[in-house]
N, C-alpha and C positions, 0 to 999 in steps of 0.2 A: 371503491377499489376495482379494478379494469386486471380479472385474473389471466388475461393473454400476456400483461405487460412483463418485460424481465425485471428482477428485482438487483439492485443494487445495491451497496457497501462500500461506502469512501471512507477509508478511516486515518485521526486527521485532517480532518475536511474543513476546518473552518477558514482555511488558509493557504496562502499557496498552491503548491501542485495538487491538492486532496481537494481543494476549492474549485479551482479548473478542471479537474478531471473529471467531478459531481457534473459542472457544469454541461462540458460537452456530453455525457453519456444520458444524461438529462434532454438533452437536444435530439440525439439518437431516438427518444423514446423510452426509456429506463425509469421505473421506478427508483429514486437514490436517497437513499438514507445515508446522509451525512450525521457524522460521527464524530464528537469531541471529548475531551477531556473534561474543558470548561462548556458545563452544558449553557448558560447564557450567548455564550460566544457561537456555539454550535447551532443556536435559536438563532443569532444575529444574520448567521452566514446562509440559512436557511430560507428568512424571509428576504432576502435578497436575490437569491434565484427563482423564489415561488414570485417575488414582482419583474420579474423576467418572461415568466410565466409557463416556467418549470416543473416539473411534477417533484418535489423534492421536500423532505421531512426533516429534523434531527436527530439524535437519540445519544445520550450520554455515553460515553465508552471509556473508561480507561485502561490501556491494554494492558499494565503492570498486575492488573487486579482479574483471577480468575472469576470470582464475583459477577464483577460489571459483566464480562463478557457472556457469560452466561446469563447474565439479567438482557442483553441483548438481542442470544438467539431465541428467547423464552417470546421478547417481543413482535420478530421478526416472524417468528411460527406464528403467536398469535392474529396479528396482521395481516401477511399475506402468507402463509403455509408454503413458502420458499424462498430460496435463495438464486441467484441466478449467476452471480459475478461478486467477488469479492478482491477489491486493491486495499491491499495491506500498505499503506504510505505512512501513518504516522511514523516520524523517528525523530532523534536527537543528535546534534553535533555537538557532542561539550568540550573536544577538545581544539574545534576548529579555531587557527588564529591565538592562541592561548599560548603559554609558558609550554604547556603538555603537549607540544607539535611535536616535544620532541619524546621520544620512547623511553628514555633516559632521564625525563622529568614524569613520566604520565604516573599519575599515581592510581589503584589498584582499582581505590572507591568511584574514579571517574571510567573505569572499562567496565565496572559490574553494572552502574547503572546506567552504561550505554546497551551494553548486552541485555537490560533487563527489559528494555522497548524498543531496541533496533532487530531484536532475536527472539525471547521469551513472549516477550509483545506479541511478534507473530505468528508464534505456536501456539499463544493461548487463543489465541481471536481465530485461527484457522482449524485447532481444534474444537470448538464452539461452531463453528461455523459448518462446516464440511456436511455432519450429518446431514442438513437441510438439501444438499446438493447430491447427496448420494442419494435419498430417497426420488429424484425426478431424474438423475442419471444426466446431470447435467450439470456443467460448472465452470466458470473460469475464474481464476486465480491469480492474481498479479503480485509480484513483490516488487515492491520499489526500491532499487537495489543502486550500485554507484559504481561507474569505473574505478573509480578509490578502493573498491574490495576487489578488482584483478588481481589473481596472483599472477599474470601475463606482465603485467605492468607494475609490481607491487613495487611502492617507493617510499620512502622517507615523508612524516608529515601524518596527523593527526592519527596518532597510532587507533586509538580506540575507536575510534569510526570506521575507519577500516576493516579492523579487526571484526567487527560487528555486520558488515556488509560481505567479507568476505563467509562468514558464517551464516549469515543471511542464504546467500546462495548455495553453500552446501543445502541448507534446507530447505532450497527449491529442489535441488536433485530430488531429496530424497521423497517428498512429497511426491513428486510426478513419479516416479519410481513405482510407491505404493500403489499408486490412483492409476498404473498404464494399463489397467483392464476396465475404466470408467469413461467415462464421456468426459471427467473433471480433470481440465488442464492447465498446468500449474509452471508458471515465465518468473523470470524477473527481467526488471526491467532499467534499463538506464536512461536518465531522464537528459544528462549532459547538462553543462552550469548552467542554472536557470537561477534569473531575476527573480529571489525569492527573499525570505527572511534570513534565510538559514543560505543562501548564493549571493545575496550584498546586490547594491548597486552598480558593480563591474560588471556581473554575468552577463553571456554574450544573449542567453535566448530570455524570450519570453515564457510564460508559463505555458498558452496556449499551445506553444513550438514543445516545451518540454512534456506535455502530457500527451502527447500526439502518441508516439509508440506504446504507451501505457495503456491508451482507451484502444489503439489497435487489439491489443494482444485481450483485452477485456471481453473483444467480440470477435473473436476467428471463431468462423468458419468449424463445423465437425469434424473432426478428422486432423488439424491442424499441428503445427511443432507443442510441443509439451517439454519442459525439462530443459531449455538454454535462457542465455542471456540477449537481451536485444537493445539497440540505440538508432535510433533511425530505421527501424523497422527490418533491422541486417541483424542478423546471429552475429556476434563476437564473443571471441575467445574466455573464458574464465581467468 
């Protein structure tokens, strides 16, 4: 263990944007502990950057469960006695593409358990998490968040995703809010349709293209924005 290195948290990570963003902050020099649900999958995605020749771990997570999450910060102390960056990226689309596009069909049980890991998800993993960051005075925070939850732009089309993004981002305010007398600065981010699982074979970007302003906002600089939304590396509107 190399204690000068920053410690990282991709969570979701075995795939897509949590996959690439492990990647590139790995490349920076970051400790990154990738994060799954399916901890086999999370092993898979793991020895695939460590044969890249990665500094990169796994560690089960599932965010629904305050449990896990706390079996997570218990590891992450034991390990390396901090935290340095945490991107909150797991979520779920269940209504994307679906009968439920529309608001008028969405049924109740598919917003609660969108909210229970597009939102809940990231309260329990960032309230597990924080302490490790308050004790070195130091932290970055990322949500991974969607133009889909602007209320600038708010439109018709997969209600509960939305609805759960645009909550998402309230609870970046408030987090940055709490935390504007710490060193821990707390973004969300938009990542723009990316070539994913959950973006289909039509998205215009790649993954690489879509974690770009995620792993920016993961390594600003002291001093930097705390509390807004970004896409290309520009504050945009809520």
């Amino acid at each position: 263990m190399n204690p000068t290195k920053k410690v990282a948290v991709v969570t979701g990570a075995n795939r897509g944007l949590g996959f690439e963003a492990s990647r590139q902050l790995a490349k920076q020099g970051y400790q990154v502990i990738i994060t799954s649900r399916d901890e086999s999958k999370g092993k898979t995605a793991a020895l695939q950057l460590q044969n890249e020749g990665l500094d990169v771990i796994s560690h089960p997570l599932d965010v629904t469960s305050e449990e896990s999450s706390q079996k997570l910060a218990e590891f992450i102390r034991q390990q390396f006695g901090k935290l340095d960056v945490l991107v909150n990226n797991a979520g779920i689309a269940l209504d994307l593409r679906t009968e439920e596009d529309s608001i008028f069909n969405t049924k109740i049980d598919t917003l609660q358990q969108t909210l229970e890991t597009n939102l809940y998800g990231v309260l329990r993993v960032t309230q597990a998490l924080v302490p490790l960051m308050k004790e070195q005075n130091y932290g970055r925070i990322v949500n991974v968040s969607s133009g889909m939850g602007q209320l600038t732009n708010m439109q018709a089309g997969a209600p509960a995703y939305r609805i759960s993004k645009t909550a998402l981002n309230a609870l970046t305010r408030i987090l940055s809010s709490e935390l504007k007398d710490t060193n821990i600065l707390v973004n969300s981010a938009c990542p723009g349709w990316v070539k994913t699982d959950m973006g289909g074979p039509e998205a215009p970007r790649t993954p690489e293209q879509g974690v770009d302003t995620i792993v920016w906002l993961a390594t600003l600089p002291d001093g930097s924005a705390s509390g807004g939304i970004f896409r290309d590396r520009q504050l945009i509107d809520w």
